[in-house]
Each structure stands twice: as C-alpha cells, then as structure tokens.
C-alpha positions in Angstrom: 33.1 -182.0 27.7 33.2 -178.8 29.4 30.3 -176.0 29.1 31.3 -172.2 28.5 29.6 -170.5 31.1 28.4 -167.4 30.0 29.5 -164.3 32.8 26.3 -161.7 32.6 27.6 -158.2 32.0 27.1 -156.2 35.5 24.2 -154.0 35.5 25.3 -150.4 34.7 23.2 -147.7 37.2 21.2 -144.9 35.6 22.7 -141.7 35.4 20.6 -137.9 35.4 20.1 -137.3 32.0 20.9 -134.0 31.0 17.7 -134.3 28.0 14.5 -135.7 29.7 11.3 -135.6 28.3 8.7 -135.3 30.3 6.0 -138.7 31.2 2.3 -138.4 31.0 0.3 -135.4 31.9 3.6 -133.8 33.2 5.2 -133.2 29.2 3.1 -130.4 28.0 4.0 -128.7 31.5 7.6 -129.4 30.8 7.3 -128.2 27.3 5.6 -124.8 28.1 7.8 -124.3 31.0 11.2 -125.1 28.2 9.2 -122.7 26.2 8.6 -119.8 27.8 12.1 -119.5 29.4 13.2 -118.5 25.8 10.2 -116.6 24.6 8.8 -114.7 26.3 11.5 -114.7 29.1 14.7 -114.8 27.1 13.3 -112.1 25.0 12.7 -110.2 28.2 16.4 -110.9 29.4 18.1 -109.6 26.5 15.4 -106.3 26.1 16.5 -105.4 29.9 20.6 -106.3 29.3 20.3 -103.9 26.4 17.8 -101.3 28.5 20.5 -101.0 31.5 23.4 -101.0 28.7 22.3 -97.5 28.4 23.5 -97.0 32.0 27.2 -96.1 30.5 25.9 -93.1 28.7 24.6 -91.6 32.1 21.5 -90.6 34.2 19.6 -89.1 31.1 19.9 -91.6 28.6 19.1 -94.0 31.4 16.1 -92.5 32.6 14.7 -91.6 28.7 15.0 -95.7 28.5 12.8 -96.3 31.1 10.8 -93.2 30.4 10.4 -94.8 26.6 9.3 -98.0 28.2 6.8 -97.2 30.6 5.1 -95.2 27.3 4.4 -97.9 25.3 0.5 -98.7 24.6 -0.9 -101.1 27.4 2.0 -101.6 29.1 0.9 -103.0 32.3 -0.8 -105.6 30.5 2.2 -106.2 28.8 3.9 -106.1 32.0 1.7 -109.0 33.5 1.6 -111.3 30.4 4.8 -111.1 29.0 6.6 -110.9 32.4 5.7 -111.1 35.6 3.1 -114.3 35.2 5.3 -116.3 32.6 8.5 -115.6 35.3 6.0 -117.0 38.0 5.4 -120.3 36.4 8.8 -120.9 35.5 10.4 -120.0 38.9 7.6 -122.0 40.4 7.6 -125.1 38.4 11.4 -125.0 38.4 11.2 -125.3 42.2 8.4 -127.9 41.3 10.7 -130.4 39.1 14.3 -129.9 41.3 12.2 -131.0 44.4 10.8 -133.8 42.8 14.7 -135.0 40.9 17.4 -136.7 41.9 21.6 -135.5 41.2 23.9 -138.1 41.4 27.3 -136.1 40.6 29.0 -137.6 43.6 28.6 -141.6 41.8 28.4 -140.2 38.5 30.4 -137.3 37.9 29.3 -137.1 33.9 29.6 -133.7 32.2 25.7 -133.9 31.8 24.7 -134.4 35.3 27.1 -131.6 36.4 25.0 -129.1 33.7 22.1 -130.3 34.8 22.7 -129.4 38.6 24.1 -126.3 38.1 21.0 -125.5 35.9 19.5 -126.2 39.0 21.2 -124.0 41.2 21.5 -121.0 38.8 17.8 -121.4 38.0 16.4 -120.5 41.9 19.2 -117.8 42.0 18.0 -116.3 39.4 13.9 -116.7 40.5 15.0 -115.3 43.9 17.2 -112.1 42.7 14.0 -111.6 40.3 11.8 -111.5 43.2 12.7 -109.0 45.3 14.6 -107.0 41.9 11.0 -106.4 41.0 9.8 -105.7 44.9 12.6 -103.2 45.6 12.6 -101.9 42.1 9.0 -101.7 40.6 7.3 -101.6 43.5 8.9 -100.3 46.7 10.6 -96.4 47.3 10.1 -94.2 44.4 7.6 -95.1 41.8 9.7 -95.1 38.1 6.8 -95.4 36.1 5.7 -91.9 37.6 9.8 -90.8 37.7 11.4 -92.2 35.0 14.4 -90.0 35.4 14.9 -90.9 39.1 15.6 -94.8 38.0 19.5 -94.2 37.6 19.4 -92.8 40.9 17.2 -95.7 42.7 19.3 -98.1 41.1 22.6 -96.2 42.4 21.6 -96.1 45.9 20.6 -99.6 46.2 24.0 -100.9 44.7 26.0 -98.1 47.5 25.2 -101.5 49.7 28.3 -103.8 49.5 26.2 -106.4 50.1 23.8 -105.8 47.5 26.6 -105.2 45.0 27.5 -108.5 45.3 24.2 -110.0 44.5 23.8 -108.4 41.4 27.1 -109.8 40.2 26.4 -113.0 41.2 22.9 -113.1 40.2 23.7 -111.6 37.0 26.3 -114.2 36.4 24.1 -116.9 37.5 21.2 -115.7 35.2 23.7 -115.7 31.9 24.6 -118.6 32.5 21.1 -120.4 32.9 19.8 -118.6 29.9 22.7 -119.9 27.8 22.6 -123.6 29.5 18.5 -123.2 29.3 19.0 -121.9 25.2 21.6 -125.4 24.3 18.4 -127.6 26.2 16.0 -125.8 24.0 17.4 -126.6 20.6 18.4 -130.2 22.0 14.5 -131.2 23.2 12.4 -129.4 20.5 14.5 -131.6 17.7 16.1 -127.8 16.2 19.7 -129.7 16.9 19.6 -133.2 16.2 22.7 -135.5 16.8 26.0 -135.3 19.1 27.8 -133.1 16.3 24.6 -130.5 16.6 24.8 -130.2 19.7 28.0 -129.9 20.3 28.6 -127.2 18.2 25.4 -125.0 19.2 27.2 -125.9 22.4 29.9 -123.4 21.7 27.6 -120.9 20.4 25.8 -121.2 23.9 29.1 -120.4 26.1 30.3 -117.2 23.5 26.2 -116.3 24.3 26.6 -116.1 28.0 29.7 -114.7 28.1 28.9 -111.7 26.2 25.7 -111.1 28.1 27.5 -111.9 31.7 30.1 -108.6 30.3 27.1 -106.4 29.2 25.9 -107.1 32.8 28.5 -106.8 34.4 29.4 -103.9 32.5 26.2 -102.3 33.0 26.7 -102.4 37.1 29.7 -100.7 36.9 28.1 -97.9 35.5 26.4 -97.6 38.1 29.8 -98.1 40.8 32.0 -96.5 39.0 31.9 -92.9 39.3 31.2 -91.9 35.4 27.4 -91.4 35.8 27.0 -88.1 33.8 26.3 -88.1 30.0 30.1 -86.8 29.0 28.6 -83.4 27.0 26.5 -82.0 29.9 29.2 -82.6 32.3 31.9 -81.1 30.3 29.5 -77.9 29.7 29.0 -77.6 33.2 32.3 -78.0 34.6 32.7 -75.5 32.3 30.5 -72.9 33.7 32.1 -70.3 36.6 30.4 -70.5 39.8 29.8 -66.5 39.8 28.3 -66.3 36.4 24.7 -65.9 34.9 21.7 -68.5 36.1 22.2 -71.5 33.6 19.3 -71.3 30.9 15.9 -72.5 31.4 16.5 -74.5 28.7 18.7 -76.4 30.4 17.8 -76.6 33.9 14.2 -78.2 32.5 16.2 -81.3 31.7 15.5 -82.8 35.5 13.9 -82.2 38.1 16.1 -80.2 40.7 13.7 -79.5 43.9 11.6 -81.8 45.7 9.6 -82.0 49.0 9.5 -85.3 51.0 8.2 -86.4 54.1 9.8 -88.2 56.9 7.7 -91.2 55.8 8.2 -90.9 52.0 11.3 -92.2 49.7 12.5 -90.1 46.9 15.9 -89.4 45.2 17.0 -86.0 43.7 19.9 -86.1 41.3 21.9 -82.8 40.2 21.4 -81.7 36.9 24.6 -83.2 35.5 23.3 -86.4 37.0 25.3 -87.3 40.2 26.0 -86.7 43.0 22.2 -88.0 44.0 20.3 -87.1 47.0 18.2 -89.8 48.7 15.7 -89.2 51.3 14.5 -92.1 53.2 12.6 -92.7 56.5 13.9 -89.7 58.1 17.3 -90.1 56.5 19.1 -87.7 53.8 22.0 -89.7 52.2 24.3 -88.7 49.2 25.4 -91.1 47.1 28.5 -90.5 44.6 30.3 -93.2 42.8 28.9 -95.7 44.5 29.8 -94.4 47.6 27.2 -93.1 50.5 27.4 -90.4 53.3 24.4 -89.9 55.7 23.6 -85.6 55.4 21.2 -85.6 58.3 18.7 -86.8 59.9 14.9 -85.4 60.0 11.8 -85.6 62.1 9.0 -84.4 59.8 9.5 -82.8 55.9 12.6 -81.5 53.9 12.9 -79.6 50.3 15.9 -80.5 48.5 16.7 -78.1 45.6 20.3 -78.8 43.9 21.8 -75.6 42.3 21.9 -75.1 38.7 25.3 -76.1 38.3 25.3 -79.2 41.0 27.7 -77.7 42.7 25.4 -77.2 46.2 22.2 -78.5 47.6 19.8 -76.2 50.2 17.8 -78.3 52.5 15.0 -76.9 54.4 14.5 -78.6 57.4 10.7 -78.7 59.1 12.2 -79.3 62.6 9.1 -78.7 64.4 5.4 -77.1 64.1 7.5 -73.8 65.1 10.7 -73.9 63.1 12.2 -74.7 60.0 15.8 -74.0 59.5 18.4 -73.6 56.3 20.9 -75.6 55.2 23.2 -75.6 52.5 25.9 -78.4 51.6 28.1 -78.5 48.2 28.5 -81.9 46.4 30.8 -83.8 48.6 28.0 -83.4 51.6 30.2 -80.3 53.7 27.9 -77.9 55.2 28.5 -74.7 53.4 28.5 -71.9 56.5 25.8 -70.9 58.2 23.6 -68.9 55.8 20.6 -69.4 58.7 22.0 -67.4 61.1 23.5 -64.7 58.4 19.3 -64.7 57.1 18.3 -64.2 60.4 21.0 -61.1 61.2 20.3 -59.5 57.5 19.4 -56.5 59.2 18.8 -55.2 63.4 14.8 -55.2 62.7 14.4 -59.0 61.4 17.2 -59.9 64.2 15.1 -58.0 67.2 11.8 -59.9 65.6 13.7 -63.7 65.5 14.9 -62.9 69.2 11.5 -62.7 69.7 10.1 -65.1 68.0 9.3 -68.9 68.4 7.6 -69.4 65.6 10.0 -68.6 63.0 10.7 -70.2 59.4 13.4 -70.0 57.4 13.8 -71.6 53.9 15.1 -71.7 50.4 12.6 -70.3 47.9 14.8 -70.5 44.7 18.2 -70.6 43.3 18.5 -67.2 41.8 21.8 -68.6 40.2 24.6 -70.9 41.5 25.8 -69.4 43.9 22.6 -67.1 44.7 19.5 -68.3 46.9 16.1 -66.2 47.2 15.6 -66.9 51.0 12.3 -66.4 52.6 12.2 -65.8 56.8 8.5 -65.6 58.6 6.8 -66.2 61.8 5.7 -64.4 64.2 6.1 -63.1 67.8 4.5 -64.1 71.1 5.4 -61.6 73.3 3.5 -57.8 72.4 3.5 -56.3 70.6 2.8 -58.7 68.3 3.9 -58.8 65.2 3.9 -61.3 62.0 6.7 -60.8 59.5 7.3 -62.5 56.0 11.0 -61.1 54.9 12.5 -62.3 51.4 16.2 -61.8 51.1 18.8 -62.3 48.4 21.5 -64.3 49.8 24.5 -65.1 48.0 26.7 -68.6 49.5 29.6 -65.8 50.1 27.3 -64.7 53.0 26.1 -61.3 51.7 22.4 -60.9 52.0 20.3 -58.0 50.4 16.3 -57.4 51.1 14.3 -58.2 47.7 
C-alpha cells in the first residue's frame, strides 16, 4: 500500500515590516521618538509652513511674523523644549534605528518595505537641512530675534544661491513627505487606526496632507524667487510718488529701517522701504539682491553706511577707504552708479576745492536723505601743508548734480 508523502511548504523569508514595535528596553524609546515627531515636532512643522506662508504678502508682513514670534513670554525656553532638543533626539535616534535595520527592497519589493526606506531617506534629509537651516538662520549673519524685519531679506539672499535654492525644494519636499508617511505610522502603532480598511483610508488622508503642505512650501519659496516681495499697497503708493516731490512722511519712512553702518567683519542686510531691492553686506562685500537675483556693488576694506532713499529708488554708500578718506557713492535700484556726486561735493565751490587739493585727510559722506532725490552731504578733513586748516562743510546736493552750502 503506498504512503502519501507529505511535501513541507518552503519556508517564506521575512520581509521589513513597515509597523514594528519596538523589543525590550528599546519600546518606550521607539514610542517617544513616534511621539514627538507629531507633537511637538509636527506641531512645529505646520506653525513654520503657515509662519513663511506670510512670505507672499511681502517683507513687512514677513518680518511682523517673526517679530510676533520672537515676543512671546519665554521664548527661548520654548525654543529649547519644544524645538531644538525634541528635533535632536529624533534626528539622532532616527540615525540610531536606520544604522541598526535592515531594507530588503531588492528581494522583496513590497509596498511596505519601499515606505519604510524612503522614510528612511527623507528622515536624515530632513535632520540635515534642519541643521544647518537653524545654524545659517538663527544663529549665523544677522541676528532676527534683534531684526525681525531683516528676516525676509536673510532669507532672500541665502536662496540668490542656485545651489541652495535647490535644497530647500528638495528638503522641503522630503520633509512633507516624512511628516505625512511619519503621521499614517502614528495612527497605525498607537492603535488610533485599527485594521487594513483603517489604514487604508487614513492612508489617503496622509498623501492629500503632504501634498498640500509640499505646495504651501513650495509656494512659500517662490515668494521669496519670484520677484513680488513688496506688500502690493506700499508698492503701489510708492511707485506712485514722483521722484522730485516732497520727503515721503515720517510716518511712513518709520516703517523700516533705511540706514545702517557695518563693518568689514559684520553681516547685515538693508532692505528699501517698499521691501526689495535688499542690500547685503558681508565680509567686505556689498551685494544687491532683487528677485532672486544677486549683483556684487563693491567691495570694502574697513566700514560702510548704507542709507536707501525714501522712495527706494537709490542707495548712498559711504565708503571708509582708509584712516584718511572716505568717499561717496550713490547707486539707484538696479546697482548703476548714479554720477559722481563725490567729485561734484568736493568742487561745490573754489574754497572747499583749493582745501581737498590740499588735503589728505579728507571725508566725504551721506548725512541724510533730505528727500528722494536730495542728500545733505557732509565734507571734512584737514590739511597738511600750512597753513593749516580743518574744515567741516555741509552741502545740499541734489542726484541732478546741483550742490548748495547749508
């Protein structure tokens, strides 16, 4: 009588599962570190999406954002608990659990292990682009908790780099995407969906969830690219303004900032009053930066003042050349050098001409915008030769060229 023999089914091999508690003294770590990538982390994400959405209404609403921010009670406490510490531990012991796993997408190409790696991926990414986001940004060049109202600006420059430009956008992409991926693993290992059908459809909820924050991101760095930096009303009222008119009102040059001294070892941006063009001056560098795009002004040995004209129209930069000089410049919005109002300070009359023949200490320099098109100049100094003589002249000097003795 013949036996049945009885085949044994093949063993199947284990594939990377895409939900895996953790074992022993290693699940509260993973539960804290599932934890705190939604709160306070994904809280954090979607505050700072919405934060830099205010980009598209301009320099002022951007900069009130951050000025709004940095005003809350204890915020560098808040800053350290809430963000920087928990980011540490889950960048770190991220790192921590993809060194010690395994992928095996090549053998086993499930839809689970893909996620899973790509979680993977996205996840250091995203804990690298943090890093040095918060280096460059919070604590390198100009200090926005100090300047709120230069953080359109800082942002703006650092995005003029091609290269750059292209890590936001991929980071940002990548850090959608691992929030949405991280949101679905959530609600699959703290039991909030229970079952394939659950998950499934949270799964859908997840993709529509990084897809709209990847276009607020995305849509946020373009305001900052795309030329349309200016709040719409103060740079329709501006335009509006003729270049020969009246001083703009105090009222409205207090919005920003417009003059600032920095030295050839300092970083510190300047934008005009409408918002762009922006000055940045750098390690001995003066750039301009409009739309994105970036155009070196000059370079400078020891200390510059910048001072924008009401209307933004033109810049004067005083340049500390030496102990014994400082010279005048003036540039309008695209960077051109506007004539040479130096030399026509210098010749405003035969007796300050005879005295900067004669002189090689001599300093010449913006004081003020009188109006837009109208600078109060001041030229002093000294002679070396007798007689000797010190002079301290203030002119009126209009960007026509005609110069008048105040």
């Amino acid at each position: 009588m013949a036996t049945a023999q009885t085949t044994a089914a093949p063993a199947l091999k284990g594939g990377v599962q895409p939900l895996r508690a953790g074992q022993g003294n290693s699940f509260l770590w993973h539960k804290l570190h599932s934890l705190v990538g939604i709160v306070p982390i994904g809280a954090f994400l979607l505050e700072h999406l919405l934060s830099n959405f205010e980009a598209l209404k301009g320099a002022e609403a951007y900069g009130a954002q951050v000025r709004f921010l940095n005003s809350l009670p204890l915020v560098r406490v808040l800053e350290w608990v809430f963000i920087f510490l928990p980011i540490l531990y889950h960048g770190g012991y991220g790192v921590w659990i993809w060194l010690r796993g395994r992928s095996n997408i090549v053998y086993y190409p499930w839809a689970g292990n893909w996620l899973y790696t790509s979680q993977r991926y996205t996840g250091l990414i995203a804990f690298a682009y943090i890093v040095q986001h918060v280096i460059r940004q919070r604590f390198m060049g100009v200090s926005l908790p100090e300047h709120p109202m230069e953080a359109f600006a800082k942002v703006q420059m650092e995005l003029a780099n091609p290269w750059m430009l292209a890590v936001y956008i991929v980071a940002m992409i990548a850090i959608c995407w691992h929030f949405a991926y991280g949101v679905w693993l959530f609600a699959a290992k703290w039991g909030i969906t229970p079952g394939e059908k659950a998950r499934k459809r949270f799964g859908f909820v997840c993709v529509a969830l990084g897809l709209g924050l990847a276009v607020m991101g995305l849509w946020s760095i373009w305001a900052f690219v795309g030329g349309k930096h200016a709040n719409t009303e103060n740079r329709e009222s501006m335009s509006a303004i003729p270049s020969n008119t009246a001083p703009v009102p105090e009222s409205r040059q207090s919005i920003r900032e417009t003059t600032k001294q920095v030295g050839a070892n300092e970083s510190v941006s300047l934008a005009a009053p409408q918002g762009a063009p922006v000055l940045f001056a750098a390690n001995g560098h003066l750039d301009l930066v409009d739309g994105g795009v970036r155009r070196t002004i000059l370079e400078y040995p020891r200390t510059i003042e910048l001072g924008w004209a009401p209307d933004g129209n033109h810049f004067f930069v005083n340049n500390e050349e030496g102990s014994n000089i400082t010279e005048l410049n003036v540039y309008d919005r695209k960077g051109e050098s506007f004539g040479d109002l130096n030399e026509k300070a210098l010749n405003a009359n035969s007796h300050l001409k005879d005295l900067a023949e004669r002189s090689s200490h001599i300093y010449t320099s913006a004081k003020k915008w009188i109006d837009a098109r109208t600078l109060e100049v001041g030229v002093s100094g000294h002679t070396d030769e007798t007689p000797f003589e010190e002079f301290d002249v203030r002119l009126r000097v209009t960007l026509g060229g005609m110069v008048t003795e105040l």
